[in-house]
C-alpha angles and dihedrals in degrees: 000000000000139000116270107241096242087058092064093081100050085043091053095050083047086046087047088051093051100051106112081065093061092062120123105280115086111111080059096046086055093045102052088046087054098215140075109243101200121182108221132156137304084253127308110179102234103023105037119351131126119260117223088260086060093245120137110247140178157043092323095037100054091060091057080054101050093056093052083052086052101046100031098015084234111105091202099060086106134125124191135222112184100217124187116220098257090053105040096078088054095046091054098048093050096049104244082125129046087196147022109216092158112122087271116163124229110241128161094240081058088037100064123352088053100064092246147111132217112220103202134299123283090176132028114204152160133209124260147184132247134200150148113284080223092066100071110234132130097170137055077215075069100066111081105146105022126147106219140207117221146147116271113221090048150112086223088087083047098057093041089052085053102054094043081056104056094040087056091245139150113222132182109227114215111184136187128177103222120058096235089053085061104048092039084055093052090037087056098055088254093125129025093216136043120197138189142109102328086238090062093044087060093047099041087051089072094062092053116099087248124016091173082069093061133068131194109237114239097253146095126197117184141005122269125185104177112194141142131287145221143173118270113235098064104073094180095052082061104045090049088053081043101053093034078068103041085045092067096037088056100037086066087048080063103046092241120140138162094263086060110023094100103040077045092049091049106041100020121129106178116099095229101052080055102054077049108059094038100251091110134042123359109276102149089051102080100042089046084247126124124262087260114039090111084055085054093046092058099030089059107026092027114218133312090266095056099042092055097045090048090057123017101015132120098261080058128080093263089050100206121181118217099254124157083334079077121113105269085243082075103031109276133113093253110121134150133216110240115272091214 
C-alpha cells in the first residue's frame, strides 16, 4: 500500500504538470461544487469499503466525513473515488480528487519529491505476513523459498525484498495491481505468502473461503503510518484536513463524544471544551471555517475513539485492539495538537 521508489520521478513530473491545480482555492473550489470529493480504497473492510447498502464506511471514510462536517457542517456532503495504489498519487496531484484518505502510508520520497502533504496520522501500522495454518510455519524466518502475493505500484515489494535480503533468503514475487487480485490469487493457492500492512491482512482475511485457515506471522517488519493526504500549494486546505484530525483525536482526550457534545457545549465550564465546541475563542477564523466546525466534526463523525472502535475495534469483525494507535494519556502515539 505505498508507492514503489522508481515510480517518484515519473510522479513528480505528473505532480509538476498538474501545478496550477495546487494553487491556493481550494476550500472555494470545494465549496462551489458543494461536495468533498475524497480518493479511498478499492475497498478495504474497516477502513473504505462499501457497506451492503453501497455507502462508503470506515476509519478512512469518516475523515473524509469529518471534513465535510468542518467545511459544510453536513457530514454527507461527500462524494467517493475507489483508487488502486498505482493510480491514487496521480489522482491527488491532478485534482480529481480534493483528499487522499486510502491507507496510504507517510514516507519522505511522498513527503516531499511527490507534490503532496500528509496531514497526521489516523492509523499506525506495521507490515505483516500472511499464510495457511497447513503449511507449517510459525515464523516469516520460515519462508526461504516462498512465492508471495503482494500490490504493484508499493513499497510493500520494497520492504519484502528488505527483509529476504537480510535473512539471506530467496522469494518469488508474485504482484497484482488491485487489492482483490491479490488476495484472489492468495486465496487460489497461486502464492504461499500474502503481505501487506498488518491492518490490511486482518481486513483482507475476511474475504478468503475460509479465514480461520490462515494465520498472521508474529513480525513486523516496517513502520506504517497510514494518513491522509493533500497538495501542497494551499496551505489552508492542509491545515483544515490537519485540524479536522487533530479535532477528533482530541475530542476523545476530552472525554467529548457525540452522545455528550451538546449537553458539554451547554453546561460545560472548562475552557478547553470551549475552544472545542466553538462557544469560546475563534478558532474557525483562521482556518475560513465557522466557530463551530470542530462541534460539527464530533456532533456528526463522533471522536477518534469511536470511530476506531466502530470500524476496526475489537467488538467489530477485524478485532483490533487499540494499541499504539491509544491516546498518549494511555500509552499509545495519539496525540493532538492543541486546539487553542
Amino acid at each position: 500500500m505505498k508507492l514503489v521508489n522508481k515510480l517518484a520521478v515519473s510522479a513528480a513530473l505528473v505532480s509538476l504538470a498538474f501545478a496550477s491545480v495546487t494553487q491556493a482555492g481550494t476550500l472555494d473550489d470545494i465549496r462551489a461544487k458543494g461536495h468533498l470529493q475524497c480518493g479511498v480504497s478499492q475497498g478495504l473492510p474497516g477502513f473504505s469499503n462499501p457497506d451492503q447498502s453501497g455507502n462508503w464506511v470506515g476509519l478512512d471514510v469518516d475523515l473524509c466525513r469529518a471534513v465535510a462536517a468542518a467545511v459544510f457542517g453536513n457530514a454527507n456532503k461527500v462524494k467517493y473515488s475507489p483508487l488502486s495504489a498505482k493510480e491514487r498519487f496521480t489522482a491527488l496531484q491532478s485534482g480529481e480528487v480534493d483528499i487522499l484518505s486510502r491507507n496510504t502510508t507517510w514516507t519522505l520520497v511522498r513527503d516531499t519529491a511527490l507534490g503532496l502533504n500528509f496531514a497526521g496520522v489516523n492509523y499506525y501500522d506495521g507490515q505483516g505476513f500472511m499464510v495457511r495454518k497447513d503449511l507449517g510455519v510459525t515464523s516469516a524466518k520460515q519462508l526461504a523459498g516462498a512465492a508471495v502475493c503482494v500490490n504493484i505500484g508499493t513499497t510493500t515489494e520494497l520492504n519484502m525484498a528488505d527483509f529476504f535480503r537480510a535473512n539471506n533468503m530467496n522469494y518469488k514475487p508474485v504482484v497484482f495491481e488491485k487489492a482483490d487480485e491479490v488476495v484472489a490469487a492468495y486465496d487460489s493457492g497461486r502464492c504461499d505468502v500474502y503481505t501487506t500492512d498488518r491492518s490490511g491482512l486482518a481486513a483482507q482475511r475476511l474475504k478468503l473461503k475460509d479465514p480461520n485457515a490462515h494465520i498472521v506471522l508474529p513480525e513486523t517488519i516496517s513502520k506504517e503510518p497510514l494518513g491522509p493526504v493533500v497538495r501542497h500549494g494551499d496551505d489552508q486546505w492542509f491545515d483544515i484536513v490537519k485540524w479536522t484530525l487533530y479535532c477528533m483525536v482530541e475530542a476523545e482526550e476530552y472525554g467529548l463524544s457525540s452522545k455528550n457534545v451538546d449537553e458539554m457545549k451547554s453546561k460545560t465550564s472548562n475552557p478547553q471544551i470551549k475552544r472545542h465546541v466553538g462557544t469560546e475563542g475563534d478558532m474557525g477564523k483562521s482556518l475560513g471555517l465557522p466557530n463551530d466546525w470542530c462541534y460539527n466534526v464530533v456532533k456528526q463523525v463522533g471522536n477518534y475513539g469511536e470511530s476506531y472502535d466502530k470500524n476496526v475495534g475489537p467488538e467489530t469483525s477485524l478485532k483490533l485492539s487499540r494499541g499504539v494507535n491509544a491516546q498518549w494519556t494511555d500509552g499509545g502515539l495519539q496525540y493532538a495538537m492543541p486546539i487553542r
